[in-house]
Each structure stands twice: as C-alpha cells, then as structure tokens.
C-alpha positions as CSV (number, residue, x, y, z in Angstrom):
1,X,10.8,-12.4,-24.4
2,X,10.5,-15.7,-23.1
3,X,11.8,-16.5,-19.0
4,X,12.6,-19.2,-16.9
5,X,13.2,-18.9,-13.3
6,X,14.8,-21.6,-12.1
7,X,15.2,-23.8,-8.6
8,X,13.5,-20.7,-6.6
9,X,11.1,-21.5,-3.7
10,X,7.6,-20.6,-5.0
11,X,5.5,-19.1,-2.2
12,X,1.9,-18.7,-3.8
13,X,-0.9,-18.3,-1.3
14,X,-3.3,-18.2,-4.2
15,X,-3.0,-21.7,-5.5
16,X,-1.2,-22.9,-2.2
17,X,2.7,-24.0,-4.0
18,X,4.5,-23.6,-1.1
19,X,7.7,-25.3,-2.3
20,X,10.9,-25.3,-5.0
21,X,9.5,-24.8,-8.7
22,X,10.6,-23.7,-11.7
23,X,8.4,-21.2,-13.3
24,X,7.9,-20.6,-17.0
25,X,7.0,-17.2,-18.6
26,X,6.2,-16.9,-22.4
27,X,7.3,-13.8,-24.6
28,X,3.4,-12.8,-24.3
29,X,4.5,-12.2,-20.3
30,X,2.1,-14.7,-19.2
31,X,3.3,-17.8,-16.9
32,X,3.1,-20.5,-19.3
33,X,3.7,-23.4,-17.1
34,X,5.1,-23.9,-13.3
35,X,7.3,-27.1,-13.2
36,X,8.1,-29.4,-10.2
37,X,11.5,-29.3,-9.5
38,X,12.4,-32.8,-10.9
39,X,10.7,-31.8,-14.5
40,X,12.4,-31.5,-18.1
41,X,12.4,-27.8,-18.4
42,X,12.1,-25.7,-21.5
43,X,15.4,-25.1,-23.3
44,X,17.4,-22.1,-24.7
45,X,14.6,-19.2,-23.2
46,X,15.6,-15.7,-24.0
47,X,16.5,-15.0,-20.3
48,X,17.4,-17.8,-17.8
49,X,17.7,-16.8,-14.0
50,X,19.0,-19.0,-11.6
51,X,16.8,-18.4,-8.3
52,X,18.1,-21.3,-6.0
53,X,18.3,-20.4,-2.2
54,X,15.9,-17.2,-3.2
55,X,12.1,-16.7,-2.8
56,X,9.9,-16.1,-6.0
57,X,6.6,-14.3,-5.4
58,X,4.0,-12.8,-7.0
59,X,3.7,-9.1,-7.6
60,X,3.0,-7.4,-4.6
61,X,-0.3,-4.6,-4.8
62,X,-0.4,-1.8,-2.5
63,X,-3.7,-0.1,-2.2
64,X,-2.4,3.7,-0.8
65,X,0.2,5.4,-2.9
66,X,0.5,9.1,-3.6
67,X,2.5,9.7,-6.7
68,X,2.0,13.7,-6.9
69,X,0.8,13.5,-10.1
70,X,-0.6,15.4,-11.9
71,X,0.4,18.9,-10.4
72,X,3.1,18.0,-7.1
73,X,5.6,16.5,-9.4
74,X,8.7,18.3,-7.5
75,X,7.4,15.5,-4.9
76,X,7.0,12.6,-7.1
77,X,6.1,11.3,-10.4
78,X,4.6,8.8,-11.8
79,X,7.5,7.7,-13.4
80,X,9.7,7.7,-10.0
81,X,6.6,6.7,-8.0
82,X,6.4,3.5,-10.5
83,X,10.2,2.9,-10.2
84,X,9.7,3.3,-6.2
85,X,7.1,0.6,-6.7
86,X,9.3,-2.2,-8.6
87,X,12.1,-1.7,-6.2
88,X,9.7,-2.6,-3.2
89,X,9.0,-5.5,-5.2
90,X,5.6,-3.9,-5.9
91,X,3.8,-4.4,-9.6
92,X,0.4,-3.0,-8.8
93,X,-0.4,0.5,-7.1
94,X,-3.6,2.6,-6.3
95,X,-2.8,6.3,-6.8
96,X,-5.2,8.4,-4.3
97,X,-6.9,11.2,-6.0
98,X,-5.6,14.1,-3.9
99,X,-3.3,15.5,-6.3
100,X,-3.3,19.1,-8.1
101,X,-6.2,19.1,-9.8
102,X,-7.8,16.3,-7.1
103,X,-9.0,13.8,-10.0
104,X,-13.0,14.6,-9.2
105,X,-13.3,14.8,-13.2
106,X,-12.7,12.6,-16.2
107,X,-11.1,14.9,-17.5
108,X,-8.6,15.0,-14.6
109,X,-8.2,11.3,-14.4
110,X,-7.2,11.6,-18.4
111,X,-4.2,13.5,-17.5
112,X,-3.5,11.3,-15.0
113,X,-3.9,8.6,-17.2
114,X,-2.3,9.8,-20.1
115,X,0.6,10.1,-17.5
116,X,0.7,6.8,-16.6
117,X,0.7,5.2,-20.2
118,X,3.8,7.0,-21.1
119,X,5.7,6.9,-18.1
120,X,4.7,3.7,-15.5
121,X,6.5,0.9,-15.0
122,X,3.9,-1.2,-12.7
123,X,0.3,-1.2,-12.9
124,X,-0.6,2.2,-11.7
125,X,-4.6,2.2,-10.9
126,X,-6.4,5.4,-10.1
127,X,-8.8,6.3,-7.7
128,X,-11.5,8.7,-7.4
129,X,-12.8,11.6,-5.0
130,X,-15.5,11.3,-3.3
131,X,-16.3,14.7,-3.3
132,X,-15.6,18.0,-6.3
133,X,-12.1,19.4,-5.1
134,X,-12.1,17.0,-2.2
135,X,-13.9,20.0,-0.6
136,X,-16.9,17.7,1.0
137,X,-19.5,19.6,-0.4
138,X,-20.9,17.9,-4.1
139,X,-20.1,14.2,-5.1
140,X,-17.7,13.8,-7.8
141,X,-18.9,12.7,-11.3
142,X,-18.7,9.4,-9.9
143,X,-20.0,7.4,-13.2
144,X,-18.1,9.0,-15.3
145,X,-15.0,8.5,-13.2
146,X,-15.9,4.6,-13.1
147,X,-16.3,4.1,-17.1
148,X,-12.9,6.4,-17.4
149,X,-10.9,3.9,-15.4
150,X,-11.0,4.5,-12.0
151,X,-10.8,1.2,-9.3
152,X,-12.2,2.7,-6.5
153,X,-13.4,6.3,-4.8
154,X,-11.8,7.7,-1.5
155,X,-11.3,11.2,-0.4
156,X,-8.1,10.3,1.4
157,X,-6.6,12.5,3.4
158,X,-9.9,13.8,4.5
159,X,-13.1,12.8,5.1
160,X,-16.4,12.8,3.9
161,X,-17.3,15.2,6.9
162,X,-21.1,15.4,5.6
163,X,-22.9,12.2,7.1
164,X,-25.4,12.8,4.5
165,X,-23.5,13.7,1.5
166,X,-21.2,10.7,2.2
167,X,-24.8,8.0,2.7
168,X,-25.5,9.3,-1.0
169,X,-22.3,8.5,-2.2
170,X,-21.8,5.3,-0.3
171,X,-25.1,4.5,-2.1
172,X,-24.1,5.4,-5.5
173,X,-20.5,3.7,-5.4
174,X,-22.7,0.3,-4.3
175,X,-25.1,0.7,-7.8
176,X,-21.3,1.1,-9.4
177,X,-19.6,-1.5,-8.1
178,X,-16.7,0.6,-6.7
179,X,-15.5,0.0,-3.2
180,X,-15.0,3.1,-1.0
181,X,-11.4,3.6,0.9
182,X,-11.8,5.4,3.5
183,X,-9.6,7.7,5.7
184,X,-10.9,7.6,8.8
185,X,-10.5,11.5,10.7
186,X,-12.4,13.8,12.4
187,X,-11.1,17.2,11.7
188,X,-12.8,19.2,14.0
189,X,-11.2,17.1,16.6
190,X,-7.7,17.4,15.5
191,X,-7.5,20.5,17.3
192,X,-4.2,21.3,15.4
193,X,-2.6,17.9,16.5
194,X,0.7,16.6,15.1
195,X,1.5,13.8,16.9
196,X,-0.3,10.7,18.9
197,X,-1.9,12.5,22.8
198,X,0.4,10.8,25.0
199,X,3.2,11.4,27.3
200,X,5.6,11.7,24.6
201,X,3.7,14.4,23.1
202,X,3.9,16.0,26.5
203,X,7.3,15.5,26.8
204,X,8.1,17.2,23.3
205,X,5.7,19.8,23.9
206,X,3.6,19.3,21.2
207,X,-0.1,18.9,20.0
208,X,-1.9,15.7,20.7
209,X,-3.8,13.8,18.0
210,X,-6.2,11.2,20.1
211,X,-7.5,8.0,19.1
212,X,-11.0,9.2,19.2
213,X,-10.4,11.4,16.1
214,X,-9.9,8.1,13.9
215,X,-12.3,6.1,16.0
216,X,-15.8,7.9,15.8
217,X,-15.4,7.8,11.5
218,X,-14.4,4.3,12.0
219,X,-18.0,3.8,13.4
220,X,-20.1,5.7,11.6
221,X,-18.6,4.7,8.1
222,X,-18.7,1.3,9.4
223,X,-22.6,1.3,10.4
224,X,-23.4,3.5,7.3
225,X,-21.8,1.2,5.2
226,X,-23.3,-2.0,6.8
227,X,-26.7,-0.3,6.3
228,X,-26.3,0.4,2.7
229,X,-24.5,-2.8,1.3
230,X,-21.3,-1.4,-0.2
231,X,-17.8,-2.3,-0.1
232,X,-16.2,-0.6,2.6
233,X,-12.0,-0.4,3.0
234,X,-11.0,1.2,5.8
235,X,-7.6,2.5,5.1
236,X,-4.0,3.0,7.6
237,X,-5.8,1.8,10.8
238,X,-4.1,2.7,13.4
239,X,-6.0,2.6,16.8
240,X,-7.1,-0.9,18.9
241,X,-10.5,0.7,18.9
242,X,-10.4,0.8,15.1
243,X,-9.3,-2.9,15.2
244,X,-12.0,-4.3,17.5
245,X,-14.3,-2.8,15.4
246,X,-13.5,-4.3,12.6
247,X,-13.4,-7.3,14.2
248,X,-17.1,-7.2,15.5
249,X,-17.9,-6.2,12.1
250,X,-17.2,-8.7,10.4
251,X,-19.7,-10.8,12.6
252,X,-21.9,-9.4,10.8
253,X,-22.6,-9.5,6.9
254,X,-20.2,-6.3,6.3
255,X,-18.2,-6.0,2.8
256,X,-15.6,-4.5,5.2
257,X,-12.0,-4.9,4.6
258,X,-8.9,-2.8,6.2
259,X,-5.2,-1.9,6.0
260,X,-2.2,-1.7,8.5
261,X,0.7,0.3,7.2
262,X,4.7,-0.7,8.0
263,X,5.5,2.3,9.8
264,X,2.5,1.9,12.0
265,X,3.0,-1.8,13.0
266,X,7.0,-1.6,13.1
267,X,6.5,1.8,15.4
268,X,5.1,3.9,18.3
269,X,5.0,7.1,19.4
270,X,7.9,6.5,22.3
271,X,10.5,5.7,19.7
272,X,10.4,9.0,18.5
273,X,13.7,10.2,19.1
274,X,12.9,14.0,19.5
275,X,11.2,16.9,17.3
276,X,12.1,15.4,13.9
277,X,9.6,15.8,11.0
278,X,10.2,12.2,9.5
279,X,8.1,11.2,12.1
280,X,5.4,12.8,11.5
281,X,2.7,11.1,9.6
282,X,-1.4,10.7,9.6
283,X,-2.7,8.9,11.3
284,X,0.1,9.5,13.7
285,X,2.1,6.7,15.6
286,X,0.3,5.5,18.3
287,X,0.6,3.6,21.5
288,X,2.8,0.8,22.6
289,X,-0.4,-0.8,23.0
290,X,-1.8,-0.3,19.7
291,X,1.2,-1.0,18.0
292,X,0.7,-4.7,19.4
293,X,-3.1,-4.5,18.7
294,X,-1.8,-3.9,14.9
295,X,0.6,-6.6,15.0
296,X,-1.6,-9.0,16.6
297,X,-4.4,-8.0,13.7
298,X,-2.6,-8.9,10.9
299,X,-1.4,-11.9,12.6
300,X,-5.1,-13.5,13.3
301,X,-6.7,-12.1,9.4
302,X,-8.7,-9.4,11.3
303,X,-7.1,-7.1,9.0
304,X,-5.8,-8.9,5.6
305,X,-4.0,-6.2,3.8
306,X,-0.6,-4.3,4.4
307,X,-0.7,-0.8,2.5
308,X,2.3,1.8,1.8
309,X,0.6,4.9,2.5
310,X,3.6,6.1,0.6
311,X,3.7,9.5,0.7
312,X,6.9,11.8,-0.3
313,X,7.6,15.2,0.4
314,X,10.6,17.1,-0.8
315,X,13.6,17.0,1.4
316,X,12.9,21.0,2.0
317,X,9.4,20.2,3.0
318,X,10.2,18.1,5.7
319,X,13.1,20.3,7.4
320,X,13.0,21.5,11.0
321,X,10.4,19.8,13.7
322,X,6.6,18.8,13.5
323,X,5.3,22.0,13.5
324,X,4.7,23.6,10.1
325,X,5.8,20.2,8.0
326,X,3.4,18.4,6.1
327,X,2.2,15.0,7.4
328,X,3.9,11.5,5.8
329,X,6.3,9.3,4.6
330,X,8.0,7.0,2.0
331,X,7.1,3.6,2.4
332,X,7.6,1.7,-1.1
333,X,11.0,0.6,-0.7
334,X,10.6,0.0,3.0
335,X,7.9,-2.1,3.2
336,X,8.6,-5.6,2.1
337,X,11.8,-5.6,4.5
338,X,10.0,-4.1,7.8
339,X,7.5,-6.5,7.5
340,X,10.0,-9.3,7.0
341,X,11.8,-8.1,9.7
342,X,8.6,-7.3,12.7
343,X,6.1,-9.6,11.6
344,X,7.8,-12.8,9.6
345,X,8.1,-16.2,12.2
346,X,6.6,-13.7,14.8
347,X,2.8,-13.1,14.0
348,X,2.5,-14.9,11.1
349,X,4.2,-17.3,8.2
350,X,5.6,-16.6,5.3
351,X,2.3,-17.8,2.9
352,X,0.7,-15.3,5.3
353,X,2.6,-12.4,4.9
354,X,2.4,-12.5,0.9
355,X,-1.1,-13.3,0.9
356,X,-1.4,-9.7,3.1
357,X,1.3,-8.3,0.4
358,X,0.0,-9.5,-3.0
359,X,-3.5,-12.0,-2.8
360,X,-5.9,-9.7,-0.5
361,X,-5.7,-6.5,-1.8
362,X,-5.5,-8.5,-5.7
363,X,-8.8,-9.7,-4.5
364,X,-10.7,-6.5,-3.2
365,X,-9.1,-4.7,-6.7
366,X,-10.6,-7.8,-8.7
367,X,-7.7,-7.3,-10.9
368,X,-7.1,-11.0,-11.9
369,X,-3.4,-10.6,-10.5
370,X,-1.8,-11.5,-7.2
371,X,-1.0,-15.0,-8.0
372,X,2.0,-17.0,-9.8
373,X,-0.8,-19.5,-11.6
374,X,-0.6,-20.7,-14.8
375,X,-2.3,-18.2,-17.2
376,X,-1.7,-15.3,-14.9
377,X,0.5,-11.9,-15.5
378,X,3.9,-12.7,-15.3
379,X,3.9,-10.7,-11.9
380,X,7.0,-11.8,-10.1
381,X,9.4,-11.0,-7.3
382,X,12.6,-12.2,-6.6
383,X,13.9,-12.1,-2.8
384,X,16.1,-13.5,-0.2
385,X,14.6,-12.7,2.9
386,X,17.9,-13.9,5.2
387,X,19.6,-11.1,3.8
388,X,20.6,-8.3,6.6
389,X,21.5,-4.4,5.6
390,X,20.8,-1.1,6.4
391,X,18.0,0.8,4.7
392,X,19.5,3.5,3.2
393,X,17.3,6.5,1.9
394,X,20.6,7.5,-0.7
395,X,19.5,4.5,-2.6
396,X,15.8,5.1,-3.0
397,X,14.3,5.3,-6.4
398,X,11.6,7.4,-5.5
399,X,12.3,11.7,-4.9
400,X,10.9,11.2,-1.2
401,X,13.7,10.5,1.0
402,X,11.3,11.4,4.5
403,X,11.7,8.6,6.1
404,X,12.4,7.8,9.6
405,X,14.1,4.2,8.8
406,X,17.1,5.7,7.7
407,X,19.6,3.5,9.3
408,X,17.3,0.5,10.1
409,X,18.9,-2.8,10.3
410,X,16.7,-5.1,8.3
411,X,16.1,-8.2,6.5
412,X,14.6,-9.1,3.4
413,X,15.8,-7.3,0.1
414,X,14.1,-7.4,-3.1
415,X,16.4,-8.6,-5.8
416,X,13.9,-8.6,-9.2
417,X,10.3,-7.7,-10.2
418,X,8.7,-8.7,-13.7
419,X,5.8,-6.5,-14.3
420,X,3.7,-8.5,-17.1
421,X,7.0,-10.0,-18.0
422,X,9.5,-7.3,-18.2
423,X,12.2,-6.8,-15.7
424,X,11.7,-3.5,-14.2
425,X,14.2,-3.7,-11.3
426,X,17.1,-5.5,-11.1
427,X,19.2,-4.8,-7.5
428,X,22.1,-5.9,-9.2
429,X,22.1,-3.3,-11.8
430,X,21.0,-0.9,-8.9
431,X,24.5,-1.3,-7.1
432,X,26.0,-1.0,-10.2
C-alpha cells in the first residue's frame, strides 16, 4: 500500500532534513522519494495523511526491552510487548534473554523466534546469554546463537560475576562480531539493597543499593573490554562515576558505547513519595547529583543512546512496598514524552534527541534502519510534541501497568508509527 505523508516537519539526524517535506512510501514499504515542500507530489496513493503542524521521524530503536517471552507471558508477550512498542513510537526492539527458558540455546531462541514471526508488530531482535541459564558458570553456545539470529549477547539482569569466564566470552563475541550489553552489578555488594544508600533510604527504612555496586563492573568490563577489542555497551547507567568513565574511555580507542534510561534521567531517589513498589527499579534511582550527571551526559554525546529498560510485572507483583517486589518498570509508552518533556530545549535539540531515540542505537545494531532516506524501511513516527496530557497507565498497550508516572503532566504524544510501511498504531483509533 502506497503512502504519502504530507506538509509534516521531517527531523532526520541521519541525512540532516531538518525541515517541512513530504515523504513518499511505495506499496513495497520502502520510502520511495522525500519531496521539498514546493514539489509536484504523487497523486491518488492508497493512503494520504496530512501531517502539517506535526513532526515525522524515523522509527525509534530501543536496545533493552523484556517482553516475558517465552515462559513469563502473564507479564508480557511478545504480541503486547510489540504493540507497547508502536505506541511509544518505537519500530525496533532488543528482547534481553532472561526469560523462562533464558535463550542460552538455539533451540530456545527458535521459540522465541517462532514467537515473534507470528505475533510482532515492530522489529523484535533477540539477544543472547552470556552464560547457560544465565547462571555464570559455562558460556552459552554463542555461535550457534549468532547464525540463529541473535544481535547481540548480555546476561542482563546479572553479571558475568567470573572475571575469567567473562575475558573468554568478551573474546569470543569479538571473533563474532556481536557487541556485548552489559549490566553493570556487583551482587555480592548488593547486600539485599532495594533502593539508592542515601538519606531517603534512611528515612524509609530501607536497604541501601550504593553506587559502588554499579561502578567497580563498570571498570573492569570497561578495561577488559579495551584490552580485548570488542564492542562493549554498557547498559542503564546510572551513577556519575559510571559517566566519567565512560567519558575517559572514550579517549582512548574503546568500542564503548552506553545507555541512559527515562526514569533515571527524569528522576531521583528524593521524589520517591513513600514505600511504593513502582519505584523500585535496578539500577535504582540515584542522587540529585547524578540525575544531573545523566542529563548533562546525554546532552554533551558522552552517552548517545536512550534505552526503555522496559520491564513489566503483573499488577499483583508489584503490590505493597519495596520489600519482597520484583525490581522494574514500564517504559515503552513513557519514554518518548519524558524525554520531550526533561531533556527537549533543555540539554539538547530536537535533531539531538532523535538521533539518541532512533540513529545511535540503528548504528551499534547495524540494522540499516534509523533513518527517513530514500531506499530505507518505511520506519516512521508521527508526533506533535506541544501537546500536554497526563500519562495515564489505563491506556497502556502493554500488560505492565508498574509505573511510577501515573499522573505525570507531559508533552509529546505519539500520534502514528509505520513499521516497514504498515500502520501499526494509530492514537486516533486508540481513543476510539
């Protein structure tokens, strides 16, 4: 089915169009031709949308999604995971292996991916353990994993504990190819933490979770991966040590890259309101301070990419306080308007912030996507990012409803997303 989106304001950091277009997409879902706004246009396409006053960007890709499946489906699926996705104005996600079985296995990645052909609506990418059962003991079949179809290897939401197991893995995802995504935690210094050490975690009572315990696995994968030459991604950094790191790093000749997630650059630990689970996420919310280091980060390029880190839990899951409720959020259908709303005209422009959305992460994935040229996927989002609401968890596609922005006044709301062409959200058929 052939498109035309009309009189919207392009915003492509990939081939710098910064500017009213019209943008052409064929019935093969490819974008035919971008026209200046003065040009003949193409007449009688199969759908016609008028985008003037709107925003028309490509695809976003988020790196760090946890869709449940195969195994926690009462949490998510890959079908609502997917829709989730499209009504962020999201059209490429990395699923993180640690679902029931952990996908350490080609034949667990099949199911996976048998999953995802039938029931996605967005490009959904798979990832790879590092380690059988995410355990930390034996590496995965990583080979295998790679020809099967996975993007990358992490063992995320743990780490790779074994400084030596990890060095030979780190050394066989560089003869692959694959980049690593790391989550950067020290368990044995947890200590049974559940919230940032600080004063509010001595006000509410509760165990501390310091910055230490992201910041020594920060360093050593950093210097391990330096040594060896692979592609290291650090993922949901969250402390300024973490950030300064990374910064020095990259002096150096480091394939590093990292990620800052909404909830950690929009808050800290003192707006935490009281002992209320939908808080409660790792890495934690930190600092005043750090929250500013974050900000400030993505701002200046020191970290390119914004990640979900979407992770739902059932709404009985995530009843009562911090104690005894499992870590995490939603962050899909948050995302695009949180950062619109903390970051836009304050740390950075608007090229900027969909470059950190959609480009970056295209790039590290070496997908071919995360651009509106001519040739490309017809990856497109429509937004108005004057808009003002309420984020309301009611309307969310996705099962998770744990999240603390219920209530939020934002701006910035997704109104389409094409995935290869096909409309696969639509807000006005949402409200409907």
């Amino acid at each position: 089915m052939s498109i035309l989106i009309k009189n919207g304001h392009l915003v492509d950091p990939a081939t710098g169009r910064d500017d009213i277009f019209h943008v052409y997409v064929n019935d093969k879902g490819v974008i035919e031709k971008i026209f200046d706004k003065d040009a003949k246009l193409p007449e009688n396409p199969d759908e016609l949308v008028n985008a003037c006053g709107k925003y028309v960007f490509p695809g976003f890709v988020d790196l760090h999604v946890h869709f449940r499946d195969p195994g926690l489906t009462y949490k998510e699926t890959i079908k609502t995971g997917s829709l989730a996705a499209a009504h962020g104005g999201y059209t490429t996600v990395c699923t993180m292996p640690n679902t029931k079985p952990v996908i350490d296995s080609v034949e667990h990645l099949q199911m996976e991916l048998d999953t995802i052909k039938k029931d996605a609506v967005v490009n959904v990418l798979p990832i790879g353990s590092m380690t059988v059962g995410e355990d930390g003991k034996e590496l995965s079949d990583l080979a295998g994993l790679k020809k099967a179809g996975i993007v990358a290897v992490s063992e995320d939401g743990k780490s790779v504990m074994d400084s030596v197991l990890l060095y030979r893995g780190l050394q066989k995802l560089k003869d692959l190819g694959l980049p690593f995504f790391d989550h950067c935690e020290d368990k044995p210094l947890v200590r049974g933490g559940v919230m940032n050490e600080g004063r509010r975690s001595h006000e509410l009572g509760l165990p501390g979770i310091t910055d230490t315990v992201e910041d020594v696995i920060a360093a050593r994968d950093i210097l391990l991966a330096r040594e060896i030459g692979v592609t290291l991604h650090l993922c949901h950094v969250s402390t300024r040590a973490s950030v300064e790191m990374i910064r020095l790093a990259k002096e150096f000749d480091t394939k590093l890259s990292a990620e800052i997630c909404p909830h950690h650059f929009t808050l800290c630990d003192a707006d935490i309101p009281g002992d209320i689970s939908n808080y409660k996420m790792n890495p934690p919310l930190r600092s005043r301070a750090d929250r500013e280091a974050l900000r400030r980060a993505l701002g200046d390029g020191t970290v390119e990419m914004i990640a979900t880190d979407h992770a739902p839990h059932s709404d009985e899951e995530k009843q009562g306080g911090f104690m005894g409720t499992p870590f995490g959020i939603t962050g899909l259908e948050t995302s695009f308007p949180l950062a619109v709303t903390e970051l836009l005209g304050k740390y950075m422009t608007l090229p900027e912030l969909i470059k950190r959305m959609s480009l970056a992460p295209a790039k590290l994935l070496k997908t071919g996507r995360g651009s509106l040229a001519e040739g490309s996927p017809a990856d497109i989002v429509i937004a108005d990012i004057n808009e003002e609401y309420e984020i309301d968890p009611d309307t969310f596609l996705s099962k998770g409803h744990n999240t603390p922005f219920g209530g939020f006044k934002v701006r910035g709301k997704i109104l389409a997303t094409y995935c290869g062409g096909k409309k696969v959200y639509d807000d006005k058929e949402a409200r409907r």
